[in-house]
C-alpha positions in Angstrom: 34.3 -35.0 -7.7 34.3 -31.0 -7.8 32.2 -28.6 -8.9 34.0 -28.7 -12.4 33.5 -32.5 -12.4 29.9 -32.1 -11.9 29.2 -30.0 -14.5 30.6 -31.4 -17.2 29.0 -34.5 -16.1 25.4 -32.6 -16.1 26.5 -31.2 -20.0 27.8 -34.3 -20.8 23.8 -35.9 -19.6 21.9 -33.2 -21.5 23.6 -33.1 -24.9 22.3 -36.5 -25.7 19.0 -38.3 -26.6 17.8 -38.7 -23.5 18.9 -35.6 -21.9 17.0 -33.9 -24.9 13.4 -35.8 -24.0 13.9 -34.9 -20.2 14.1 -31.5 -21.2 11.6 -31.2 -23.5 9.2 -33.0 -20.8 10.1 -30.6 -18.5 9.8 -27.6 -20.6 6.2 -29.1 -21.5 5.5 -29.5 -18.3 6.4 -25.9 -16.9 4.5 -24.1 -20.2 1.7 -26.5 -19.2 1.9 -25.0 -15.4 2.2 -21.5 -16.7 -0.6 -21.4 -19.1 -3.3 -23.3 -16.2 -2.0 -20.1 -14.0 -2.5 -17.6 -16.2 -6.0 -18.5 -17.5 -4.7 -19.4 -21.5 -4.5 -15.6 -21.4 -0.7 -15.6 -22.2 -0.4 -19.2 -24.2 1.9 -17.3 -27.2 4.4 -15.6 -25.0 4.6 -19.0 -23.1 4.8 -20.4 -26.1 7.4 -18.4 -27.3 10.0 -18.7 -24.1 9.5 -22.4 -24.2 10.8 -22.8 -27.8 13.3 -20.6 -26.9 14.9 -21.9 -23.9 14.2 -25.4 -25.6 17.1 -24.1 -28.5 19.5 -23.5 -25.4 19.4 -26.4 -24.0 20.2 -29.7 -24.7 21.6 -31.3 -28.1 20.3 -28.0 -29.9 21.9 -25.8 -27.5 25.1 -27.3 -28.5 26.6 -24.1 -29.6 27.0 -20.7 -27.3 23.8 -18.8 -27.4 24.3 -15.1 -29.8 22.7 -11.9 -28.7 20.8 -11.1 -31.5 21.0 -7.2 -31.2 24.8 -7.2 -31.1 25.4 -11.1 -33.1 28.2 -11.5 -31.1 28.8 -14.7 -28.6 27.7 -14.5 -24.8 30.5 -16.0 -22.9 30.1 -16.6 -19.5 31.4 -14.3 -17.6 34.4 -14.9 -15.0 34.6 -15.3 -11.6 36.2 -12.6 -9.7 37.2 -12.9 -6.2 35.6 -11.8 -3.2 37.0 -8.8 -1.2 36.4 -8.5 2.8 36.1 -5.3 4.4 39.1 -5.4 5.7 41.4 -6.3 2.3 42.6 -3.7 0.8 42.6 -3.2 -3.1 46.0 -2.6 -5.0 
């Protein structure tokens, strides 16, 4: 199984039902952390980046995620490969 393999298994886990609780839980779960740390001082802006990593992941991150100042689509970007010292660049 390669990297590729493992991935696509991982998508494949959170795009369903289940998936979608065990992130929620987990998002809970860290927004619960955050907002003990922080006294309650910051509960809306936790608040806030919870629902919005929440609408990236799992089945209602479904789609790619927009940049809302330009509306366009943020595709990953690619790999490029690694240059030693002593490679030379055409």
């Amino acid at each position: 199984m390669g990297l590729g393999d493992f991935v696509n298994k991982a998508k494949e886990q959170l795009s369903g039902e289940k998936g979608e609780q065990l992130s929620d839980s987990a998002l809970d779960k860290a927004a619960e952390f955050a907002s003990q740390k922080t006294g309650g001082k910051y509960d809306e802006k936790i608040t806030s980046v919870r629902d919005a990593i929440d609408e990236r992941v799992g089945s209602e991150g479904a789609t790619p995620a927009t940049d809302p100042s330009t509306e366009q689509v943020n595709e990953p970007a690619e790999a490029k490969p690694r240059i030693d010292s002593d490679q030379q660049l055409n």
